[in-house]
N, C-alpha and C positions, 0 to 999 in steps of 0.2 A: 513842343519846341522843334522837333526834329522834325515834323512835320510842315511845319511855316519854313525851314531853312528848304527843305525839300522842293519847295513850293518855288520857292527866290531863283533857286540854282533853275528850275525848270522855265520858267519867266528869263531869267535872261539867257538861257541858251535858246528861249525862239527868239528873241530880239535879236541876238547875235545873227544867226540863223537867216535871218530878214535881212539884215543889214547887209550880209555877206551875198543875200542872193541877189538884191537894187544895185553893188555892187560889181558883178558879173555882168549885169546886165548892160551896166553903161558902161562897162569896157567893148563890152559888143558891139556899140552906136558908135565909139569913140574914132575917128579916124586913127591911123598908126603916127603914133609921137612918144617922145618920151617919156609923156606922163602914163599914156599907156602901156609903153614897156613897162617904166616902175610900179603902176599897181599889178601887173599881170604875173609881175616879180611876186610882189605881196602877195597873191592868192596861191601861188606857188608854194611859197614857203609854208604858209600859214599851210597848208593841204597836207604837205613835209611833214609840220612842226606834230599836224594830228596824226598821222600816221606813224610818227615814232613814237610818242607820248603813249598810243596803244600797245607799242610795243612792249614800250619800257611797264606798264601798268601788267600786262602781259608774265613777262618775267618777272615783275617783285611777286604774283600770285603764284607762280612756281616755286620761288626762293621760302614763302614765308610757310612754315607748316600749321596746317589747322587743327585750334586748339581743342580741345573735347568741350561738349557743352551739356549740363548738367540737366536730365530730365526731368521734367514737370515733376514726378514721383519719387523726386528721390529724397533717399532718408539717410539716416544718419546713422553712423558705428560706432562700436568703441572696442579697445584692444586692452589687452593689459602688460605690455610693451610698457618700458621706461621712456621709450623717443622711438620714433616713426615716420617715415615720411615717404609715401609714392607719388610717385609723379609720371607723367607721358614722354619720353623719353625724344621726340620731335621735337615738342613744341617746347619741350620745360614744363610745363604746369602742372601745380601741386595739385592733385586728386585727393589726397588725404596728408593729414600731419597730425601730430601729438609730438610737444616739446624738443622739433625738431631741430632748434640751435641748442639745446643742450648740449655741454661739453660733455664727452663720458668716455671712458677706455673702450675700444672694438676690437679685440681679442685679435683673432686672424686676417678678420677682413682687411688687417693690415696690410696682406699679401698683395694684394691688386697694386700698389705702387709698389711695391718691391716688384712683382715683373714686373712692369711698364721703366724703371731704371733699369735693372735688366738686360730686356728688348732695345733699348738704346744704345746700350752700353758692349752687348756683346752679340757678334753672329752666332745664327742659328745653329751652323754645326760645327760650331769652334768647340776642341776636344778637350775638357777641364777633369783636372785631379782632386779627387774629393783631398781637402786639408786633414789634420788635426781637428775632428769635430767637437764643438762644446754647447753639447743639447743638455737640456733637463729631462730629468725623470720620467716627466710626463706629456712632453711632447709625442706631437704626432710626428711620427716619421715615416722615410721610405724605405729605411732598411739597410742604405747606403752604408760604406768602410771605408775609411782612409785609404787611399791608394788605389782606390778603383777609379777609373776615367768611364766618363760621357759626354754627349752631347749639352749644350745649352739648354736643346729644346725637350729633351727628354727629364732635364732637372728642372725646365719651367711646368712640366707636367707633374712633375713629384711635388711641384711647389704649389700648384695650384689644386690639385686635383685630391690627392693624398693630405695635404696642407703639411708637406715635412721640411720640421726646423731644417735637419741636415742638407735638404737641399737648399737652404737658404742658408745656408751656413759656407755653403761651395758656393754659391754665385757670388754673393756679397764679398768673400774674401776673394775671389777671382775679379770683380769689378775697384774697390778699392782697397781691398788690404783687413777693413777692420769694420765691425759696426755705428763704430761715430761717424767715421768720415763719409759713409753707407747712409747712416741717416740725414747726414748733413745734405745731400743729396736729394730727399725724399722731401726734406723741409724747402730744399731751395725749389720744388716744380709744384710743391703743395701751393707757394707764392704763387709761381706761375701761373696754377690753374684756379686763384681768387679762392683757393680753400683757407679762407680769414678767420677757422673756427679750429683748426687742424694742427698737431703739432706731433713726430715722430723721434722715439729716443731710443726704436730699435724696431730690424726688418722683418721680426717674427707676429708681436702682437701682443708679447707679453706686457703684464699689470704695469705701471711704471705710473705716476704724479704728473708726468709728463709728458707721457704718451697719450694723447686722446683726441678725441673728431667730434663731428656732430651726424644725424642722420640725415642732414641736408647735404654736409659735405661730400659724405661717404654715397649721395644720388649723382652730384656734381660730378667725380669721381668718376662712379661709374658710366655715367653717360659718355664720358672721355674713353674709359678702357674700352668700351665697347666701339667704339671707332677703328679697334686696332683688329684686324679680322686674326691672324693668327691665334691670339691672346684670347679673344671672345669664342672662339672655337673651342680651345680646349679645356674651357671654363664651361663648355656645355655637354662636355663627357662624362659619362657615368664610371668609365672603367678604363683604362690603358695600362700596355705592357712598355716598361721602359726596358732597354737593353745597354748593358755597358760594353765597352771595348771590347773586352775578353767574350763577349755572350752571356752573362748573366743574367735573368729576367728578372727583373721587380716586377710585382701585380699589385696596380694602387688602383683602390678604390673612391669615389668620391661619395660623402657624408652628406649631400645635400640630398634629400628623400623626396625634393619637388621636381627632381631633371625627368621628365620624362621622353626626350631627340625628337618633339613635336612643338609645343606651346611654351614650356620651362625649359630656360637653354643656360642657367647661370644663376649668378653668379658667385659667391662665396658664403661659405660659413666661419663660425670663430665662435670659441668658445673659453673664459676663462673665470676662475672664482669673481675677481671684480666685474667681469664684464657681461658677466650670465651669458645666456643665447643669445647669439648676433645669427643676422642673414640679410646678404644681398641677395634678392632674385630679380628674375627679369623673364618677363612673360611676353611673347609676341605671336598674336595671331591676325595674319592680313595686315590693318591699319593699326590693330590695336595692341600697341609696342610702350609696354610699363615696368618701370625701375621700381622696387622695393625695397626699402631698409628698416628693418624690426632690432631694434638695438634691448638688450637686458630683458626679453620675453621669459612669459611662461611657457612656450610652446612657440619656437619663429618659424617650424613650418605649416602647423596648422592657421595660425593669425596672419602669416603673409596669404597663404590661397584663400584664407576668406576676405581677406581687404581687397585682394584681386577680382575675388570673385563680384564681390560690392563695387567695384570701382565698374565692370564690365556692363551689371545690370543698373547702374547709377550713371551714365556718362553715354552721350553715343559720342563718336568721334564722324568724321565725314569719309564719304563713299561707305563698304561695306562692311559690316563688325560681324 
């Protein structure tokens, strides 16, 4: 069928083609009149109308990104992830999924919207006093104390990197005051960004009934944060010194064991009883640029580098991989 349409369009662009050249022709013989101003118009235009139409055909080949296309050889995986889903971070498309609109708890990954309201919300080096902190046990922290001042940008580092309640504890209560009105926040840009599976009852990650995402969303998500170069930067740090007012060093580490400041540049971990191991990664080499989400893993760094790794030798993308 594609080949008879093929056939059509090629048949009547020589007719056209003809028509257009018997055309030119008898404007040639034509003595100068009206009628030969108005078709010499029309060939005018029509020459115009091809010339921009190239254009424009032109530019939507720039605008659209192309999509990975699946090898003759390729086979098939499987994870033992609760929900999964990566995708090509250009174009969108899903390379791999396992029950990827499943609703589930994402422990930390909860953080990538907490900066991103954050980011919005406050300059970089506006100078915040840590609160009255009210962490759990077993959070991960920075280390931080009441009454100690820093930066924004060095508590989006403790927040991201370290993954520490207390500094989400300090932004949130410096952005509005309290956790509800903070999530309230988180829910109204989740709308925003078509995250229809997504719902936030607090800016840390903790278990809640009604805290939970999907691994589609949490790709959604990401593709967004990683738009924000500051935020995607320092989600591809292995280690940073934050410094408070006074001079104080915090040394925070980040947990994700797949950063290596080449290929793995991000982006979060999370981890809680309901929500087993979570991981956002994101891998970019050359053209070949993939979002990862392993939600309730046996293992989310080992199952995200092998679906990567499956996605690389199963997919070319165009120009060079």
């Amino acid at each position: 069928m594609e080949n008879i349409e093929n056939l059509h369009r090629k048949r009547l662009k020589i007719l056209s083609n003809y028509f257009f050249g018997i055309l030119l022709i008898v404007i040639s013989i034509l003595p100068s009149s009206s009628f030969k101003t108005n078709i010499d118009n029309f060939a005018k235009r029509k020459i115009a109308k091809t010339i921009d139409q190239s254009n424009i055909r032109d530019d939507i080949n720039v605008l659209i990104p192309q999509v990975p296309e699946k090898n003759i050889l390729y086979e098939k995986i499987t994870v033992g992830a609760k929900s999964a889903v990566f995708i090509d971070r250009d174009s969108g498309e899903i390379l791999f999924e396992k029950n990827m609109n499943s609703r589930l708890p994402m422990a930390s990954t909860t953080k990538l919207m907490t900066a991103l309201i954050v980011y919005e919300n406050l300059k970089m080096d506006e100078i915040i006093t840590v609160p009255k902190l009210t962490t759990r046990p077993l959070d991960s922290v920075m280390g931080i104390k009441e009454g100690q001042k820093f930066t924004t940008l060095d508590l989006l580092h403790g927040l991201l990197i370290e993954s520490g309640s207390d500094a989400a504890n300090t932004l949130v209560t410096t952005v509005s005051n309290n956790e509800n009105s903070f999530a309230a926040l988180m829910n109204e840009k989740a709308s925003l960004f078509g995250l229809t599976n997504t719902q936030f009852t607090n800016s840390i990650g903790y278990d809640s009934s009604g805290h939970y995402t999907t691994a589609y969303d949490l790709a959604k998500l990401s593709k967004i944060f990683l738009e924000n170069k500051l935020l995607s930067n320092i989600v591809s740090k292995s280690s940073y010194i934050a410094t408070s007012e006074s001079g104080e060093k915090f040394y925070l580490n980040n947990t994700n064991q797949l950063l290596n400041g080449s290929t793995y540049k991000g982006l979060k971990t999370g981890t809680t009883f309901s929500a087993g191991e979570c991981l956002i990664s994101y891998y970019e080499k050359d053209n070949q640029k993939i979002i990862g989400v392993v939600l309730n893993s046996p293992s989310r760094f080992y199952e995200s580098d092998k679906i990567i790794k499956w996605a690389k030798n199963n997919f070319t993308w165009g120009g060079n991989n």
